[in-house]
C-alpha positions in Angstrom: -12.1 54.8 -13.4 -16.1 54.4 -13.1 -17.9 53.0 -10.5 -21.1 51.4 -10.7 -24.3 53.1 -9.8 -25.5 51.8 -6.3 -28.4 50.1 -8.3 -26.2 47.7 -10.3 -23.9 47.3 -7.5 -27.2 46.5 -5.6 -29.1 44.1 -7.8 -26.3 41.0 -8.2 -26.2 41.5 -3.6 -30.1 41.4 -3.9 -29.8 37.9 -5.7 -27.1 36.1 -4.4 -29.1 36.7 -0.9 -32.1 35.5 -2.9 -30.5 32.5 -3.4 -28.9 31.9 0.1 -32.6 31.8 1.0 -34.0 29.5 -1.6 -30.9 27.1 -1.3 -29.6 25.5 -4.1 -32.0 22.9 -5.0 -34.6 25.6 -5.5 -32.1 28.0 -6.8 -31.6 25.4 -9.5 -35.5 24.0 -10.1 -36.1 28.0 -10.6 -33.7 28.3 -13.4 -35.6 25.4 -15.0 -38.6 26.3 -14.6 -37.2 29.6 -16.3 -36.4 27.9 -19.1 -39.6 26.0 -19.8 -42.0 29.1 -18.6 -39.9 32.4 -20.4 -41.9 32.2 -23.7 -41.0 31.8 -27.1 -38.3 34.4 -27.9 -36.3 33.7 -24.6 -37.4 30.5 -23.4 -36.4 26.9 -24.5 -36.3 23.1 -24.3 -34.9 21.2 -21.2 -31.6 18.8 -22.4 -32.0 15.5 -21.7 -29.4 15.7 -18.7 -31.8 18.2 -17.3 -34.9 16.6 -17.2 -33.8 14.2 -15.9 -32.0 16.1 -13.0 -35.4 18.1 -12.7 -37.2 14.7 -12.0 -35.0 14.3 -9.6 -35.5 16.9 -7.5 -39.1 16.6 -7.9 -39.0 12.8 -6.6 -36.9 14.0 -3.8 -39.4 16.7 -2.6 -36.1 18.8 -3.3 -38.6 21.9 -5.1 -41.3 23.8 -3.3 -44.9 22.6 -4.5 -45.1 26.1 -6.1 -42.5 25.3 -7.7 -43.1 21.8 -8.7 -46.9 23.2 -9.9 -45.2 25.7 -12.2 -42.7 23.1 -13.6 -45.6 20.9 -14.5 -47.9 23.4 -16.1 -45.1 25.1 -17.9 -44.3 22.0 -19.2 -47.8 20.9 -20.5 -48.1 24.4 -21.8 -44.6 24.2 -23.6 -45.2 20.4 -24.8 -42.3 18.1 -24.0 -39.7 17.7 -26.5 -38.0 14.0 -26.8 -34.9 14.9 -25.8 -36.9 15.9 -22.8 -38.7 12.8 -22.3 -35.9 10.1 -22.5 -34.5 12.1 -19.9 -37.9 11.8 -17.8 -37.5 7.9 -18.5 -33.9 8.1 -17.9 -35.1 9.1 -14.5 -37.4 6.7 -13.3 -35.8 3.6 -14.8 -32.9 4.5 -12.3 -35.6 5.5 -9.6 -38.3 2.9 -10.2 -38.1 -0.6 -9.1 -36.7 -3.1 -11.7 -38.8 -6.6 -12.6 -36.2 -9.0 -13.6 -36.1 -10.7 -16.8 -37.9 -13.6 -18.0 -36.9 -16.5 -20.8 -40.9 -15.5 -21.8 -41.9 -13.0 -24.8 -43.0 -10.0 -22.6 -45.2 -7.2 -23.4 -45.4 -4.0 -21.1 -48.3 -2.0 -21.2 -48.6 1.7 -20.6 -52.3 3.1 -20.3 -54.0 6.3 -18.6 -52.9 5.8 -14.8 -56.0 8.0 -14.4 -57.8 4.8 -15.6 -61.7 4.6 -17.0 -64.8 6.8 -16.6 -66.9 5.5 -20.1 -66.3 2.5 -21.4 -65.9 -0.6 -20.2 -61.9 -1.8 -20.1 -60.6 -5.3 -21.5 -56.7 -4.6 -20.8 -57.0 -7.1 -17.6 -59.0 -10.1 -19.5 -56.0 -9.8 -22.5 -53.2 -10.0 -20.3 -54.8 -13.1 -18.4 -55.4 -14.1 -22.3 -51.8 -13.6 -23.1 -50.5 -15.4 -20.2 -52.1 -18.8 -20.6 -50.9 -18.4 -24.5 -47.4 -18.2 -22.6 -46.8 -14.4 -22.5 -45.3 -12.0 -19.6 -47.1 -9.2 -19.2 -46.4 -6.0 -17.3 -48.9 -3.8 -16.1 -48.4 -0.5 -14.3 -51.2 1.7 -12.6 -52.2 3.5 -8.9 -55.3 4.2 -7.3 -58.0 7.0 -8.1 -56.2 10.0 -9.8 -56.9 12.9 -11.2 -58.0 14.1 -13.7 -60.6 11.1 -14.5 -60.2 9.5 -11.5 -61.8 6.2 -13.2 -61.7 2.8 -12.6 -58.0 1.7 -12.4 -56.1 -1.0 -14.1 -55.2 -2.5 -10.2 -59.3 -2.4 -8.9 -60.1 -4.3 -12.4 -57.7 -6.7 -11.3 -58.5 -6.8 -8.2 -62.3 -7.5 -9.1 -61.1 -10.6 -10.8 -59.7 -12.2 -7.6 -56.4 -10.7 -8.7 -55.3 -8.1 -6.4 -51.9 -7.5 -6.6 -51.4 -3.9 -4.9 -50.3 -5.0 -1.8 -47.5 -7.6 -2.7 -43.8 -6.6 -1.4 -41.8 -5.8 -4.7 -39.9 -9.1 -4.1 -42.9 -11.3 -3.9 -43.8 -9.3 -7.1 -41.0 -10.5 -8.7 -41.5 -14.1 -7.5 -45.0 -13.8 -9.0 -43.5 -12.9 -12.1 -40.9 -15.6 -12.8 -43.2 -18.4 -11.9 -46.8 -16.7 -13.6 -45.6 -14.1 -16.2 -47.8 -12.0 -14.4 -46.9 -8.0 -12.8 -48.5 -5.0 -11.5 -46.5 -2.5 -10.3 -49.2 -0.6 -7.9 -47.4 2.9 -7.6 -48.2 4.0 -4.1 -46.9 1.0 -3.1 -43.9 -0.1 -4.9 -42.8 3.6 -6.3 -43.7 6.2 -3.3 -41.6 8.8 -4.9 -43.6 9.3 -7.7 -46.8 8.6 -6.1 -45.9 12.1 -4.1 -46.6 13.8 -7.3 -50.2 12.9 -7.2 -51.7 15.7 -4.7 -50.1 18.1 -7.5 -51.7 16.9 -10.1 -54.8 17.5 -8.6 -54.5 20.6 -7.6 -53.1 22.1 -11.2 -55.8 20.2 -12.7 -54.3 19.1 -16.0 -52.7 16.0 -17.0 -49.0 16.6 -16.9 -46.3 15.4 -19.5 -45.5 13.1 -16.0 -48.9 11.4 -17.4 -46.8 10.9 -20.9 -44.2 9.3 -19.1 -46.3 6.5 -17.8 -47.4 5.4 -21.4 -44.1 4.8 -22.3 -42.3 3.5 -18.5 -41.6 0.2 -18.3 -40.1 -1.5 -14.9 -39.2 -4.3 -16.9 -35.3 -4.7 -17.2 -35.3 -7.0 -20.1 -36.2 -6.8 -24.3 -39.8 -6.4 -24.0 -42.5 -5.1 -26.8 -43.8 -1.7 -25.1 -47.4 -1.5 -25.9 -48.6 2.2 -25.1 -51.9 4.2 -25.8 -52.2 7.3 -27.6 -55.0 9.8 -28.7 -53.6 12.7 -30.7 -51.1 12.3 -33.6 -48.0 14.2 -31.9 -48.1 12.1 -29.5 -47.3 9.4 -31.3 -44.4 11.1 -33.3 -42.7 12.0 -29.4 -42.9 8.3 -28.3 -41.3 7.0 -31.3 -38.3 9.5 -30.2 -38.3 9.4 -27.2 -38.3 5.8 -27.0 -35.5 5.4 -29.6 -33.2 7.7 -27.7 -33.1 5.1 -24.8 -33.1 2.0 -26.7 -36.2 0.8 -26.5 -36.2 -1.6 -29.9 -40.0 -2.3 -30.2 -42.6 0.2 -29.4 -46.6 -0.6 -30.5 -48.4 2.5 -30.6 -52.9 2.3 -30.0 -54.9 4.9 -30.8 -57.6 3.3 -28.2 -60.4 4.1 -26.4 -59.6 6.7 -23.9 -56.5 6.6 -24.4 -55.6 2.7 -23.8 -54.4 0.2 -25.7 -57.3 -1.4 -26.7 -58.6 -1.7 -30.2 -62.3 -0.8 -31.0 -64.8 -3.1 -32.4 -67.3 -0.5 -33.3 -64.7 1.8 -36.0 -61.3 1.6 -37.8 -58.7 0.5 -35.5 -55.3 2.5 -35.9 -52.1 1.3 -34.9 -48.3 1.5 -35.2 -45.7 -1.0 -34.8 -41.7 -0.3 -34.4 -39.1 -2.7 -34.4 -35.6 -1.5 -34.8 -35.5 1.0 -37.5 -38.6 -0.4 -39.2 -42.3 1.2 -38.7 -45.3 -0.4 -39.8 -48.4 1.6 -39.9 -51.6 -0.7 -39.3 -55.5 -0.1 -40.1 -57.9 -2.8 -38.7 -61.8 -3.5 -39.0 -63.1 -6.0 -36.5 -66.0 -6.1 -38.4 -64.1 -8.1 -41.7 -63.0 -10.6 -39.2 -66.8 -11.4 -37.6 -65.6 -8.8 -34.8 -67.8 -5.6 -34.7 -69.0 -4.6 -31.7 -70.8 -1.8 -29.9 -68.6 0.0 -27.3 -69.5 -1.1 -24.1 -70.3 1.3 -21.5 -68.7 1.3 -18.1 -71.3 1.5 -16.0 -70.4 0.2 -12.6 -67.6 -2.2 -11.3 -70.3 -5.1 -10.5 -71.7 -4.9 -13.6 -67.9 -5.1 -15.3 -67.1 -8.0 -13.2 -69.8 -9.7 -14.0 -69.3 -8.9 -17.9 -65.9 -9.9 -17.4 -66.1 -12.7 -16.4 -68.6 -14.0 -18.9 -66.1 -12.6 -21.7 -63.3 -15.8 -20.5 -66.3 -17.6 -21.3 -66.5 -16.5 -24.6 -69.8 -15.1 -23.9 -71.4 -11.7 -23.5 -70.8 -8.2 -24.6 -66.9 -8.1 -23.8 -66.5 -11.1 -25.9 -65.6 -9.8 -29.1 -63.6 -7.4 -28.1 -61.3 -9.4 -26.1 -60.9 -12.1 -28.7 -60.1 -8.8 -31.5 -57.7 -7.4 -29.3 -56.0 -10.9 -27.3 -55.9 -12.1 -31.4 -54.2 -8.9 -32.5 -51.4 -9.2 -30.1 -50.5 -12.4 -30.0 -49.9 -11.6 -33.8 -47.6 -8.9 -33.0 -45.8 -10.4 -30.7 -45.3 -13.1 -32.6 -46.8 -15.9 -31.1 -49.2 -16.5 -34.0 -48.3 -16.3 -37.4 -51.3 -13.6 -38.5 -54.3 -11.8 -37.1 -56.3 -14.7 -38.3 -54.2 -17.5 -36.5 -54.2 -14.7 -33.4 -58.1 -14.6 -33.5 -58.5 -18.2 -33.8 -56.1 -19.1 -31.0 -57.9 -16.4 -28.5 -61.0 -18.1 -29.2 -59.9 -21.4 -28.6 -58.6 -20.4 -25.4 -61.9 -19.0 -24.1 -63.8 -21.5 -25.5 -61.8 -24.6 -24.2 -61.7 -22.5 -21.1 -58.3 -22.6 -20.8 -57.8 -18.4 -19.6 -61.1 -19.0 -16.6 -59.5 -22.2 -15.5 -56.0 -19.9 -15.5 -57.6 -16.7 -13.9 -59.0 -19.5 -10.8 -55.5 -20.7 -10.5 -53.3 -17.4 -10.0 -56.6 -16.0 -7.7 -56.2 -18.9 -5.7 -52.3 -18.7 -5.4 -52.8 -15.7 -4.8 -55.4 -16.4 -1.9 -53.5 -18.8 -0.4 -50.8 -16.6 0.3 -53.1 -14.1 2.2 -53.9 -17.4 4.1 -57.6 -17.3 2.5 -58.6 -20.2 0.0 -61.9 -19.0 -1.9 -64.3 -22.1 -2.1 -64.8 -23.4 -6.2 -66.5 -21.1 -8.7 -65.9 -17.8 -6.4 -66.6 -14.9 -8.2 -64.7 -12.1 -6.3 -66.2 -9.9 -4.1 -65.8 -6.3 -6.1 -66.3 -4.4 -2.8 -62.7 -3.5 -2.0 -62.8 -1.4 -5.8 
């Protein structure tokens, strides 16, 4: 009978008190980040089962930063696979917090969480557009991240006397039943992943964790997920991904950096899923009276002031916001076409209708900080 050389009697003793050290939540991120990091010829695509358990130990801290740094690189490197991504969403719509239905047609939006750094952004004047037409709408976003570390989603908001980050997740909810209006702030209502931040910035490099948030929503009911993109692939790995967890209706932007919102100033590509149906959608504002320059970002008084002339129906952010409020209240089926969309966004800037409903949720909103702002307040941007 043979006995094994002292070196292969040696090597399995060598690992098993490899992994006594480690543990078994590292023992376990390693192998996974063995699989995504071993190359072609030996490496290989996460299940959906196991990206989702490797979120989990990433939310839990369970994973040394080295670790977690090499998962996310690897992963960027490699290119997420669906299968791979419905288990990332799997993840943090068990992990997330949960917005509660609404009666209302909603539409969730999933932009950069990185947020703006060249032109100027017209998400937060649509979705006040879209609630006085009678719309919920779900916005997600953090603070200053990296890469861009732009101007965020929440400090655009909060520039409009709208400043939402630091509402329990309750009131939140409250807000949204009675307004149709929600920001999930992520340092304050989703910690867990807000720990991933000070990794992203030290590897540099958006993460497919950055994919995830185009396509998240907290919202627990049928909604229409409205989510950026920039490079075709993209697109094709939403559509999946989406699918797999039975998200019905996914609209796809190719907007400016990123976003969701159309340009004025080119062709205007879109794509629209509902059920098993895809409809693929080229716009020019200009053949509706629309074209526009792109409007620089060029500081957040200057925005607020823009902005707030655009729910006049006046300035350079005008167009823009009546192209893109127009286009989807046509997809979501509140009008009947683009053209009845543009007409009705006009109408309500014009009449006044979305100022007179951005003054009423700012001062709601004030009164529950105890602080009424006095009549015609424009809000102070300082805070942003």
């Amino acid at each position: 009978m043979s006995t094994p050389s002292s070196r292969e009697a040696w090597t399995p003793q060598r690992r098993q008190q490899q992994g006594d050290a480690l543990g078994p939540d590292r023992c376990r991120f390693r192998e996974l980040v063995a699989a995504l990091g071993s190359g072609e010829r030996s490496g290989r695509a996460l299940s959906r089962a196991e990206a989702g358990e490797a979120l989990d130990l990433l939310l839990d801290g369970r994973c040394s930063d080295a670790q977690a740094g090499a998962f996310l690189i690897a992963h960027r490197l490699r290119r997420p696979e669906p299968q791979e991504l419905a288990g990332l969403l799997d993840g943090y719509r068990q992990r997330g917090p949960r917005l509660s239905a609404t009666p209302r047609r909603v539409l969730s939006f999933g932009v950069p969480f990185d947020g703006r750094s060249r032109s100027a952004p017209l998400l937060p004047l649509v979705a006040l557009l879209l609630v006085t037409a009678g719309v919920g709408v779900v916005l997600h976003g953090g603070g200053p991240m990296p890469v861009k570390y732009g101007f965020t989603t929440a400090e655009a908001m909060a520039a409009l006397g709208l400043d939402r980050r630091g509402l329990p997740w309750a009131e939140v909810n409250r807000r949204f039943a009675a307004e149709g209006l929600a920001l999930l702030h992520q340092p304050t209502h989703f910690p867990a992943a807000e720990r991933l931040v000070p990794l992203r910035e030290q590897i540099g490099k958006r993460p497919p964790i950055a994919t995830l948030e185009l396509l998240w929503s907290c919202h627990d009911g049928p909604h229409l997920q409205v989510s950026g993109f920039v490079h075709a692939p993209t697109e094709r790995l939403a559509r999946l991904a989406l699918a797999a967890t039975g998200q019905d209706e996914l609209l796809l932007v190719k907007g400016l950096e990123g976003g969701v919102e159309l340009p004025t100033n080119r062709v205007a590509i879109a794509s629209h899923r509902r059920g098993g149906d895809s409809e693929r959608l080229i716009l020019r504002a200009r053949d509706h009276g629309l074209g526009a320059p792109e409007v620089p970002l060029e500081s957040v008084v200057q925005w607020q002031g823009q902005a707030l002339d655009a729910l006049a129906a006046s300035g350079p952010l005008a167009a823009g916001l009546i192209w893109n409020g127009g286009f989807l209240l046509w997809r979501a089926g509140i009008s009947e076409s683009l053209q009845a969309g543009l007409t009705r966004a006009e109408r309500l800037l014009e009449d006044g209708a979305v100022e007179q409903r951005r003054r009423q949720l700012a001062g709601e909103l004030a009164l529950t900080a105890g602080d009424t702002p006095p009549a015609g307040h424009r809000p102070d941007p300082a805070g942003c």
